[in-house]
mmCIF file as Biopython writes it, N, C-alpha, C and O atoms, coordinates in Angstrom:
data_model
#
loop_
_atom_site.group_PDB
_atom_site.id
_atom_site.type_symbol
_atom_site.label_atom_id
_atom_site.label_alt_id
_atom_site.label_comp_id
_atom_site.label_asym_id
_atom_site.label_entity_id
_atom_site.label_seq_id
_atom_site.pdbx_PDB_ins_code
_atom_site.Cartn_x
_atom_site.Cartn_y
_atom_site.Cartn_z
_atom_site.occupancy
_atom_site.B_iso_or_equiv
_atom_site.auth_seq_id
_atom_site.auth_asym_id
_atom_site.pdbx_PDB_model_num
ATOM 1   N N  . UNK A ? 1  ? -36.475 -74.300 67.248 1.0 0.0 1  A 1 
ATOM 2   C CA . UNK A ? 1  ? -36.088 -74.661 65.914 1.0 0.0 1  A 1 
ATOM 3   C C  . UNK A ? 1  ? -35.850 -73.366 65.128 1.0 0.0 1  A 1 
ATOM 4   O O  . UNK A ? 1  ? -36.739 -72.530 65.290 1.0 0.0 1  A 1 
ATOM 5   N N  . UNK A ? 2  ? -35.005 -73.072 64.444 1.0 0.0 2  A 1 
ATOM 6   C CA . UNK A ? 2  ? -34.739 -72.120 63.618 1.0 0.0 2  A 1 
ATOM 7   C C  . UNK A ? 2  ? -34.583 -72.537 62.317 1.0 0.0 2  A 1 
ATOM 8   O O  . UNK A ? 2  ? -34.008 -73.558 61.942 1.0 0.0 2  A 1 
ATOM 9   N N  . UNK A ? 3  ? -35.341 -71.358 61.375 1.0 0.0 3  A 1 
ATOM 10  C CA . UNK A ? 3  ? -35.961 -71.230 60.113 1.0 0.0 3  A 1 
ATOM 11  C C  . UNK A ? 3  ? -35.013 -70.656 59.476 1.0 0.0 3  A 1 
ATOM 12  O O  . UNK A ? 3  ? -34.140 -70.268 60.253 1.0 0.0 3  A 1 
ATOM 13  N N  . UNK A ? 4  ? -34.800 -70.432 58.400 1.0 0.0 4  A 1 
ATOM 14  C CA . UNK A ? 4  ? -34.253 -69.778 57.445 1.0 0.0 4  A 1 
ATOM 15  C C  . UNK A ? 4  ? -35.159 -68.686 56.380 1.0 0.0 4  A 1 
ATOM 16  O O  . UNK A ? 4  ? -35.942 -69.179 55.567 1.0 0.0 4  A 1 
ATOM 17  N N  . UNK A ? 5  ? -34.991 -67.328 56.460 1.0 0.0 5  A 1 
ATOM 18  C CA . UNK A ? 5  ? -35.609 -66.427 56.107 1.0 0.0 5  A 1 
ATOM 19  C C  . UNK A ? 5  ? -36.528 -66.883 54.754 1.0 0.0 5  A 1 
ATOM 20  O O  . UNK A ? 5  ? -37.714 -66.718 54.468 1.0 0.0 5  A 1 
ATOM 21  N N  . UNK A ? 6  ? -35.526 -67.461 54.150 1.0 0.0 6  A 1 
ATOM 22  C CA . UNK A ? 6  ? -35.998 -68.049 52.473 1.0 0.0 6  A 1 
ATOM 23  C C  . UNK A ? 6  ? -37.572 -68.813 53.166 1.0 0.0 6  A 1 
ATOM 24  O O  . UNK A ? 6  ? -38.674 -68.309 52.948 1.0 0.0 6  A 1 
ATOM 25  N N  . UNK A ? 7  ? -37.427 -69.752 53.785 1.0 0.0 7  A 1 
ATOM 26  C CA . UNK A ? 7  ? -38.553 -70.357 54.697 1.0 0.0 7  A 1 
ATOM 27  C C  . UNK A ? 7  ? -39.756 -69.746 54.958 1.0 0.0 7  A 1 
ATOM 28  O O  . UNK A ? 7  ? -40.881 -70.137 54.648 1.0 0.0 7  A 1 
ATOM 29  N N  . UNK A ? 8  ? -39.366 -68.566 55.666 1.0 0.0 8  A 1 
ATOM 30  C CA . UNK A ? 8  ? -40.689 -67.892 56.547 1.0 0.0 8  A 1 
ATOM 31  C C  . UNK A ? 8  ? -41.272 -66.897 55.637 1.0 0.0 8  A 1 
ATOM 32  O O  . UNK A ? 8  ? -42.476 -66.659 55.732 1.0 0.0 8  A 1 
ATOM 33  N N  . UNK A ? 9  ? -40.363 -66.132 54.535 1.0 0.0 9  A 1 
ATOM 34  C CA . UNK A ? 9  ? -40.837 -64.992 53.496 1.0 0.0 9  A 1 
ATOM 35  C C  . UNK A ? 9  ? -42.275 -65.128 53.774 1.0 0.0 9  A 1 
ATOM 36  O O  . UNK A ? 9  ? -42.551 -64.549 54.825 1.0 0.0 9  A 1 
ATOM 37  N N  . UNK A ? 10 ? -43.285 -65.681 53.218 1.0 0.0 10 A 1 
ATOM 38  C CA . UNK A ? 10 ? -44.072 -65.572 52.861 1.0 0.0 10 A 1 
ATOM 39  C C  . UNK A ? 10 ? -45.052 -65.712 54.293 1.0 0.0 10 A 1 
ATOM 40  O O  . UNK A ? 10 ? -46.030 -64.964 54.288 1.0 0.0 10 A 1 
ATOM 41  N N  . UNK A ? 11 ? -44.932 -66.349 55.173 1.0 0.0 11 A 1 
ATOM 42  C CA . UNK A ? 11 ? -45.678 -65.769 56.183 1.0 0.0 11 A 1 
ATOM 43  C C  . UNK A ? 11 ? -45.342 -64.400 57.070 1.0 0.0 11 A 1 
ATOM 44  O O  . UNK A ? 11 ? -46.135 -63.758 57.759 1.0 0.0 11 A 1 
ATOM 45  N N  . UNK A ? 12 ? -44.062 -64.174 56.866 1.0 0.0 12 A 1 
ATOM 46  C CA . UNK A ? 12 ? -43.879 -62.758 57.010 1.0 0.0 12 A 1 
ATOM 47  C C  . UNK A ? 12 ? -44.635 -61.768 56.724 1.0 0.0 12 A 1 
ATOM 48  O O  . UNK A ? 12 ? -45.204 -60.929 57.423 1.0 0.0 12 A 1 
ATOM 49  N N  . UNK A ? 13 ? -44.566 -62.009 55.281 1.0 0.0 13 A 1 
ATOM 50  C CA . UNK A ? 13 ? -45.332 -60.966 54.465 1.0 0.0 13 A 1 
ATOM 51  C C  . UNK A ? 13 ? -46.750 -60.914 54.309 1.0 0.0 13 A 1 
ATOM 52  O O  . UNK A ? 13 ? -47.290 -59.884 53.906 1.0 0.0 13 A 1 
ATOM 53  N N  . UNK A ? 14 ? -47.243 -61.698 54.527 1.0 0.0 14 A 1 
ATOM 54  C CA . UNK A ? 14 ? -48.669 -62.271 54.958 1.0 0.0 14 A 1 
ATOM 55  C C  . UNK A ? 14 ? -49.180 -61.691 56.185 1.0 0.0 14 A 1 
ATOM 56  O O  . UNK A ? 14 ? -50.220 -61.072 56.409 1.0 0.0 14 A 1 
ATOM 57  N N  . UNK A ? 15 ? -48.243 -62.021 56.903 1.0 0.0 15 A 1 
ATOM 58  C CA . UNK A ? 15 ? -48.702 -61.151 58.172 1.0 0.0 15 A 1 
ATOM 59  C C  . UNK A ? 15 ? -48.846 -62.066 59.682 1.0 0.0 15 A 1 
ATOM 60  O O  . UNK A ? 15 ? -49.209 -61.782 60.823 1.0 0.0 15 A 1 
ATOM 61  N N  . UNK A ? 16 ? -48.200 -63.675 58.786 1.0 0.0 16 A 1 
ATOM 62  C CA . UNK A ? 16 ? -48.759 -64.774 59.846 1.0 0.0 16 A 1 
ATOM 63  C C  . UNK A ? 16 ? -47.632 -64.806 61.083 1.0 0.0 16 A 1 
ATOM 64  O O  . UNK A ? 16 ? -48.059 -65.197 62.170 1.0 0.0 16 A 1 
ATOM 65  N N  . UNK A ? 17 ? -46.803 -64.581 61.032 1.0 0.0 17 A 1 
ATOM 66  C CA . UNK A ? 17 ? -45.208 -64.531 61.918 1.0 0.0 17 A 1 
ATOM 67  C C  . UNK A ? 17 ? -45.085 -63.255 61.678 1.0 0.0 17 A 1 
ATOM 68  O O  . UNK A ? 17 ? -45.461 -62.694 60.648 1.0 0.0 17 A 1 
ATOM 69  N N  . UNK A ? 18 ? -44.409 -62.608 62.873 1.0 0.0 18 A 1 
ATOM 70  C CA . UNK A ? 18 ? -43.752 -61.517 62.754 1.0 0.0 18 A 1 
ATOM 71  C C  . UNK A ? 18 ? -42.348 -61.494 63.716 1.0 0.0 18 A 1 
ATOM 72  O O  . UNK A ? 18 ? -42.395 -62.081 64.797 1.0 0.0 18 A 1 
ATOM 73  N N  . UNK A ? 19 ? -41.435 -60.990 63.412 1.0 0.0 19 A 1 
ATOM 74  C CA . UNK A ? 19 ? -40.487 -61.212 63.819 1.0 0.0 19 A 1 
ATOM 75  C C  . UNK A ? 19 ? -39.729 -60.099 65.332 1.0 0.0 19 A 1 
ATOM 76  O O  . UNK A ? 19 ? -39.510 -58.888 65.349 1.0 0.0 19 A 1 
ATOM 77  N N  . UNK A ? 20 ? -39.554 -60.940 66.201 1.0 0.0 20 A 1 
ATOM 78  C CA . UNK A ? 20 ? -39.438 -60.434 67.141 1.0 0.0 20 A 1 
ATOM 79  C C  . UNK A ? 20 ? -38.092 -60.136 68.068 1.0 0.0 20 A 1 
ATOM 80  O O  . UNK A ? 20 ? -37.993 -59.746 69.232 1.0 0.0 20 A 1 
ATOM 81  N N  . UNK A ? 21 ? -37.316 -60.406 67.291 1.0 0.0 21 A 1 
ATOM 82  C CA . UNK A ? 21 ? -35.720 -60.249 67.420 1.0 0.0 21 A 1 
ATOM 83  C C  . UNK A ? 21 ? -35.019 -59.766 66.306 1.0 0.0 21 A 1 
ATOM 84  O O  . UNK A ? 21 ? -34.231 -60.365 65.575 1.0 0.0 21 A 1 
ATOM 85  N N  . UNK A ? 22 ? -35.417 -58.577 66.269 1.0 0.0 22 A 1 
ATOM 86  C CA . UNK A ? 22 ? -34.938 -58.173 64.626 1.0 0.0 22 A 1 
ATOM 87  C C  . UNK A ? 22 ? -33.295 -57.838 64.736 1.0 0.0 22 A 1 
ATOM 88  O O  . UNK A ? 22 ? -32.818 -57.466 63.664 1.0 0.0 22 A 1 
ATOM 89  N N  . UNK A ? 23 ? -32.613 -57.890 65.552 1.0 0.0 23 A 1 
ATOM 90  C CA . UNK A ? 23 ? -31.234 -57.083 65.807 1.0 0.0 23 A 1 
ATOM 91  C C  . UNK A ? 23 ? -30.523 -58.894 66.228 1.0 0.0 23 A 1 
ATOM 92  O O  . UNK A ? 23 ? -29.336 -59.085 66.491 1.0 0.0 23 A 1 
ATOM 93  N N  . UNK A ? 24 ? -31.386 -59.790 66.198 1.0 0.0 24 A 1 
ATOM 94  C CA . UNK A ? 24 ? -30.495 -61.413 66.496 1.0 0.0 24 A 1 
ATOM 95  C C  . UNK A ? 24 ? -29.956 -62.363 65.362 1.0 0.0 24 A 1 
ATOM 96  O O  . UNK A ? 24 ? -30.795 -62.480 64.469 1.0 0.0 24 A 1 
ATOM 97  N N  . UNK A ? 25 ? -29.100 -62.889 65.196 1.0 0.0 25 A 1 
ATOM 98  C CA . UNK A ? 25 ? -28.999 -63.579 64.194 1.0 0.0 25 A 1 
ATOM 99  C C  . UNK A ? 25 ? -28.038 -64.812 64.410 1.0 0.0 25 A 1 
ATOM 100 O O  . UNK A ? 25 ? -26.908 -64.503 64.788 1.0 0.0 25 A 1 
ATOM 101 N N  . UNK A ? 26 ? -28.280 -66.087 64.244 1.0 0.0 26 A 1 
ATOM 102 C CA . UNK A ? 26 ? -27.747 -67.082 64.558 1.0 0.0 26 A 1 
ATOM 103 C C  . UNK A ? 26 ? -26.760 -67.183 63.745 1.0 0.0 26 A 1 
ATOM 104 O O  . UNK A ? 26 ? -26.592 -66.534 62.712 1.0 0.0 26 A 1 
ATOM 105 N N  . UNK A ? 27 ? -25.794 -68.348 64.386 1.0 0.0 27 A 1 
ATOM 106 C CA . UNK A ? 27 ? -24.342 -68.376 63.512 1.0 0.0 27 A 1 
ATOM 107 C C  . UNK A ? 27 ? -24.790 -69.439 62.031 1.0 0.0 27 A 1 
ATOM 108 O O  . UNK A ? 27 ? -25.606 -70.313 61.736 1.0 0.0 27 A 1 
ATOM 109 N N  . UNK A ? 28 ? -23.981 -68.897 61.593 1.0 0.0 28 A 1 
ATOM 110 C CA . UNK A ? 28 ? -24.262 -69.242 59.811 1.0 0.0 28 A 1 
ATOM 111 C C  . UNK A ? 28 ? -23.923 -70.956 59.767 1.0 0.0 28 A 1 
ATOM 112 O O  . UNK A ? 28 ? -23.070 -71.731 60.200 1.0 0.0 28 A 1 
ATOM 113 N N  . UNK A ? 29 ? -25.363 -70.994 58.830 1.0 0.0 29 A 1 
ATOM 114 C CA . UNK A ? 29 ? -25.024 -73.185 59.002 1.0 0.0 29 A 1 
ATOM 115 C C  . UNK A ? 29 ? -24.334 -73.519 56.872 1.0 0.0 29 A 1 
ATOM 116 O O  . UNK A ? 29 ? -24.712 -72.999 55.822 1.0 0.0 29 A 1 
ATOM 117 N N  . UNK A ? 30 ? -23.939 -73.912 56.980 1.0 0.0 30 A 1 
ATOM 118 C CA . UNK A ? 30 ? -23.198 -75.069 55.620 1.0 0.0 30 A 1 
ATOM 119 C C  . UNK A ? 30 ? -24.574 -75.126 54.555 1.0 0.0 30 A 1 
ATOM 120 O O  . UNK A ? 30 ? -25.741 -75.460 54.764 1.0 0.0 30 A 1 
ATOM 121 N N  . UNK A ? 31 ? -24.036 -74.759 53.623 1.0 0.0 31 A 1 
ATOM 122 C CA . UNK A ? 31 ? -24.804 -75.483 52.573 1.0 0.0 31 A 1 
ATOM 123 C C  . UNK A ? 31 ? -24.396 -76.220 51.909 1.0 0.0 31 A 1 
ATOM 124 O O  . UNK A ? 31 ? -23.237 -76.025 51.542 1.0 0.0 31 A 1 
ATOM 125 N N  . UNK A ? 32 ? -25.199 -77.585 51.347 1.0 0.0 32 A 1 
ATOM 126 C CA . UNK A ? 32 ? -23.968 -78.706 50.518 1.0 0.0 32 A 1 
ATOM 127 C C  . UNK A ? 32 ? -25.096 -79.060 49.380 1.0 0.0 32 A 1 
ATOM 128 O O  . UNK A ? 32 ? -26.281 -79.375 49.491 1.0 0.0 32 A 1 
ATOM 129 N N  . UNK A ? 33 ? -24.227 -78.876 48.216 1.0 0.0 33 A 1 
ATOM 130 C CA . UNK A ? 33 ? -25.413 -79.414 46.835 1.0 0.0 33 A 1 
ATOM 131 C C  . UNK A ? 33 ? -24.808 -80.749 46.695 1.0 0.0 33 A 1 
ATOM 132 O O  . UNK A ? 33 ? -23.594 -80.934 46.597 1.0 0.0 33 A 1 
ATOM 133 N N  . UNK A ? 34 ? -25.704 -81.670 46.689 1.0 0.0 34 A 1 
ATOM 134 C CA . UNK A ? 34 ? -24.964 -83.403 46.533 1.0 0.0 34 A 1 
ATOM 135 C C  . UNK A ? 34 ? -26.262 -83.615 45.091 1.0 0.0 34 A 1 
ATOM 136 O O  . UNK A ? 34 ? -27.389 -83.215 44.798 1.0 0.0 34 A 1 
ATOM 137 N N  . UNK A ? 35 ? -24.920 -84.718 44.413 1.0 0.0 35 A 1 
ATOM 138 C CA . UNK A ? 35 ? -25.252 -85.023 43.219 1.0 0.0 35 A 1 
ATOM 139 C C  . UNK A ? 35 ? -24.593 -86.197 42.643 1.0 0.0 35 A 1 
ATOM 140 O O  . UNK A ? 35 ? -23.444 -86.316 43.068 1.0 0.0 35 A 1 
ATOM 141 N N  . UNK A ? 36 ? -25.009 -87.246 41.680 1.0 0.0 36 A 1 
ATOM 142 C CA . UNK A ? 36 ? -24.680 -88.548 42.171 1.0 0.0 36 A 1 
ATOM 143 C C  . UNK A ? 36 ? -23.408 -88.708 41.807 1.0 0.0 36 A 1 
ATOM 144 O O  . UNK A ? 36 ? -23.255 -88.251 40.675 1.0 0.0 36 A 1 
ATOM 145 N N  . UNK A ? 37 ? -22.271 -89.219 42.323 1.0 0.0 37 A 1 
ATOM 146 C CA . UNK A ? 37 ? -21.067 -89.480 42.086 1.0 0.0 37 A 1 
ATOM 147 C C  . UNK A ? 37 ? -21.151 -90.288 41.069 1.0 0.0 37 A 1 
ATOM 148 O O  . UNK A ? 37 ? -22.164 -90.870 40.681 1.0 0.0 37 A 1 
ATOM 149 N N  . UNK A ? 38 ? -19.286 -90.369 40.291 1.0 0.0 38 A 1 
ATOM 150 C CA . UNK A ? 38 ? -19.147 -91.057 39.399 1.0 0.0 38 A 1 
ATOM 151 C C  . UNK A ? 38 ? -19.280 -90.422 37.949 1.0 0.0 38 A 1 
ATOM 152 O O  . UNK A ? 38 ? -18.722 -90.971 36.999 1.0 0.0 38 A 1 
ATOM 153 N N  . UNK A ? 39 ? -20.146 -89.069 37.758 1.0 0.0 39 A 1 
ATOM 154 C CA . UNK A ? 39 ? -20.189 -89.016 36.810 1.0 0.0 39 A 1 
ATOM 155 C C  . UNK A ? 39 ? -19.694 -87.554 37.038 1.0 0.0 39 A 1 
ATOM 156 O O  . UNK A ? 39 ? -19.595 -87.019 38.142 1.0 0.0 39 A 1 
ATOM 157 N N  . UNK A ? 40 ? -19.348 -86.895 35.641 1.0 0.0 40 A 1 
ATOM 158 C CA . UNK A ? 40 ? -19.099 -85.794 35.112 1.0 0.0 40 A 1 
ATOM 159 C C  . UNK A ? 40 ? -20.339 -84.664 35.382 1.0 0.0 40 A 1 
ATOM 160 O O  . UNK A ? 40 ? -21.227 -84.538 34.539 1.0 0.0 40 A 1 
ATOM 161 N N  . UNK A ? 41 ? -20.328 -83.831 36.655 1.0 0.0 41 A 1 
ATOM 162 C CA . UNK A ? 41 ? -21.383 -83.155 36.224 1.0 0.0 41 A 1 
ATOM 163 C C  . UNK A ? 41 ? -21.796 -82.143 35.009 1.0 0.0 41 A 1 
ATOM 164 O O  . UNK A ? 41 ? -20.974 -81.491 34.364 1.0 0.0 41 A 1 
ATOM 165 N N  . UNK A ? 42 ? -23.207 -82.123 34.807 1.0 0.0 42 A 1 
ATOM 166 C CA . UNK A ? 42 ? -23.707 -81.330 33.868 1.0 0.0 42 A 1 
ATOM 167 C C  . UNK A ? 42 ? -23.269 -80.179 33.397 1.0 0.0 42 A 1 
ATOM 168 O O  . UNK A ? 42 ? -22.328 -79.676 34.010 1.0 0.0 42 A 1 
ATOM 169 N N  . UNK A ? 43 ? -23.681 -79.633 32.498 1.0 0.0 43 A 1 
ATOM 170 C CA . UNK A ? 43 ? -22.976 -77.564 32.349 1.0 0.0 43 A 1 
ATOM 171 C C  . UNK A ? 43 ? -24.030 -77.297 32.690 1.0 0.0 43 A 1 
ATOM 172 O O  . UNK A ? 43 ? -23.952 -76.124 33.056 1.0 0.0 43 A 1 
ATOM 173 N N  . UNK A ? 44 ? -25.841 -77.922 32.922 1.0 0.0 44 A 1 
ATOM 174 C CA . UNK A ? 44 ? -26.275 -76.928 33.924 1.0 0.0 44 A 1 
ATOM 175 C C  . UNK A ? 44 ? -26.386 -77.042 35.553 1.0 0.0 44 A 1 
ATOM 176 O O  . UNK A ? 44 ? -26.834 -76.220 36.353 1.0 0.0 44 A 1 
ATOM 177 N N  . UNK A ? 45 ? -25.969 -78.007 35.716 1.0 0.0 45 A 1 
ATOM 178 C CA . UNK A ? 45 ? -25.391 -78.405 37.217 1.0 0.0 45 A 1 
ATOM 179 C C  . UNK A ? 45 ? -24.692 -77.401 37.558 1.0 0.0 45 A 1 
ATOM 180 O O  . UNK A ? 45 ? -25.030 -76.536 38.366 1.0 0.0 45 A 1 
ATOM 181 N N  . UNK A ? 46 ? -23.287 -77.490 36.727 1.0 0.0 46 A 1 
ATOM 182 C CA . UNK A ? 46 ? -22.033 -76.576 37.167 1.0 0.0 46 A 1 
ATOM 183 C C  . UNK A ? 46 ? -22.497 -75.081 37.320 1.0 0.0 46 A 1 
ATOM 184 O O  . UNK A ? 46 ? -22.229 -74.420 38.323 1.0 0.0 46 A 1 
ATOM 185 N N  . UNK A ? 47 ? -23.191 -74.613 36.286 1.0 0.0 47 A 1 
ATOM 186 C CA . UNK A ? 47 ? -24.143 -73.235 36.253 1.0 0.0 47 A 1 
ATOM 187 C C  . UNK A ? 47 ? -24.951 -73.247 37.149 1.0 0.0 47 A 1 
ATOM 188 O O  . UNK A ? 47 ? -25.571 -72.186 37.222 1.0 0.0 47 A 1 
ATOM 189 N N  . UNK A ? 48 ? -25.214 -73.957 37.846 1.0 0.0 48 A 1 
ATOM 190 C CA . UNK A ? 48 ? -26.306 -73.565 38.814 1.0 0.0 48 A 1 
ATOM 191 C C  . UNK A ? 48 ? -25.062 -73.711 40.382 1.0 0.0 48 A 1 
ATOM 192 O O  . UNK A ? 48 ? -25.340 -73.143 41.438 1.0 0.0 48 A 1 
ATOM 193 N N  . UNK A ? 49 ? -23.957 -74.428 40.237 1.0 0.0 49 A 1 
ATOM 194 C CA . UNK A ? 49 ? -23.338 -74.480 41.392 1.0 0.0 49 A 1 
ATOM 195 C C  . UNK A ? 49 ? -23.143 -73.203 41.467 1.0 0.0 49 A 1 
ATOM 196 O O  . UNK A ? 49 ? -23.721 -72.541 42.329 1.0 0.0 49 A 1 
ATOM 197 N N  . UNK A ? 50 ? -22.130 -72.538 40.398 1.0 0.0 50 A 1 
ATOM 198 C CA . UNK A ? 50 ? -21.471 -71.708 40.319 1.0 0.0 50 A 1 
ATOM 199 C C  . UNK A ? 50 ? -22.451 -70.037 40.800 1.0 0.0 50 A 1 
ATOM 200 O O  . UNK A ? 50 ? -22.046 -69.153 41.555 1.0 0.0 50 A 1 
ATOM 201 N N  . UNK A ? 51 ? -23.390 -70.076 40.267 1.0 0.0 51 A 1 
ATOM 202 C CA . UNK A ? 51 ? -24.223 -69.279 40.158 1.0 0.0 51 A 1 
ATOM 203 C C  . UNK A ? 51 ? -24.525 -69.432 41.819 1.0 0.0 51 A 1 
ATOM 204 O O  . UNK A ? 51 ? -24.972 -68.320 42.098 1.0 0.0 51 A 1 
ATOM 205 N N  . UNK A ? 52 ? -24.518 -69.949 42.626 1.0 0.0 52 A 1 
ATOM 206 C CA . UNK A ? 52 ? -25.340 -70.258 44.172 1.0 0.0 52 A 1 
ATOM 207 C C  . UNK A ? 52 ? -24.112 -69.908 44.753 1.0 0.0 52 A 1 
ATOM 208 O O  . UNK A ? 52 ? -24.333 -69.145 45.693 1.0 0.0 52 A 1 
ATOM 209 N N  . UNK A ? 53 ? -22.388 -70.227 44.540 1.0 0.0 53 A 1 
ATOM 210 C CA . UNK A ? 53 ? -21.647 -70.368 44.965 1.0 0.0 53 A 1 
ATOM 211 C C  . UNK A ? 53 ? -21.263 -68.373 45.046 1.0 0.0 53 A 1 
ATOM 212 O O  . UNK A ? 53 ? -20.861 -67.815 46.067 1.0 0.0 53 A 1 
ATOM 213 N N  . UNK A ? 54 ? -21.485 -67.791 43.940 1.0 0.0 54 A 1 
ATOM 214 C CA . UNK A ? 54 ? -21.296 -66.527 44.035 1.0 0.0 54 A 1 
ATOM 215 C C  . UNK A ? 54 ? -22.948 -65.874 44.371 1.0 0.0 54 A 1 
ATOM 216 O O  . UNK A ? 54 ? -23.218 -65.012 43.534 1.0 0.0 54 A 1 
ATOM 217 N N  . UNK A ? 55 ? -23.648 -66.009 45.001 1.0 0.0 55 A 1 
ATOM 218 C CA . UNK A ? 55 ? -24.850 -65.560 45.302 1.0 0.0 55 A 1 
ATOM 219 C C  . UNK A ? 55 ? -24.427 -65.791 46.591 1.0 0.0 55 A 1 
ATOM 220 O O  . UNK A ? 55 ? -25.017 -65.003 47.330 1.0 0.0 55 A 1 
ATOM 221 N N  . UNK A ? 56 ? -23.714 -66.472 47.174 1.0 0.0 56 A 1 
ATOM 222 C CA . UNK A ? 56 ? -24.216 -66.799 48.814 1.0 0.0 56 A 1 
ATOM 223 C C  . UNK A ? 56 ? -22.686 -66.700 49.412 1.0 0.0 56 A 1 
ATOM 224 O O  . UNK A ? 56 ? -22.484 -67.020 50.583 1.0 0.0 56 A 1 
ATOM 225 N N  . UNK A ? 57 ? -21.644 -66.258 48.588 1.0 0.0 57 A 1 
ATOM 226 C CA . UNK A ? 57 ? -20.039 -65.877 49.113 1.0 0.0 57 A 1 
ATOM 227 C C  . UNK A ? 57 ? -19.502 -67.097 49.313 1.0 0.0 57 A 1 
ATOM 228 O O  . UNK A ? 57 ? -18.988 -67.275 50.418 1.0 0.0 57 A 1 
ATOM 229 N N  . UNK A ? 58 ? -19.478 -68.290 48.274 1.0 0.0 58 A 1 
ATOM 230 C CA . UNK A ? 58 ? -18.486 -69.345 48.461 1.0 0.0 58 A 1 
ATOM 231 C C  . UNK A ? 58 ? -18.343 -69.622 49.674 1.0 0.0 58 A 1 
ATOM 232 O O  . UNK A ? 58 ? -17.543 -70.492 50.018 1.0 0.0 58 A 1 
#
């Protein structure tokens, strides 16, 4: 099963996992923000899309 760094931070740093393939990196998975259809989203919805969308390279 593979984790996502955001995931493990803190046992990393803790000291509980340590990482043992530091030079490996799996192919990149989709992120999808879902939110209920039908309506107009929010301005802080859109601010928070937008904001994730340029944090993580569209």
């Amino acid at each position: 099963m593979l984790k996502s760094a955001i995931d493990v931070a803190a046992d990393l740093a803790a000291g509980r996992l340590e990482r043992v393939l530091p030079d490996w990196a799996s192919a990149s998975a989709p992120i999808y923000a879902l939110y209920p259809s039908g309506r107009y989203p929010s301005a802080k919805l859109r601010a928070f899309l937008s904001a994730m969308a340029t944090h993580l390279g569209s």
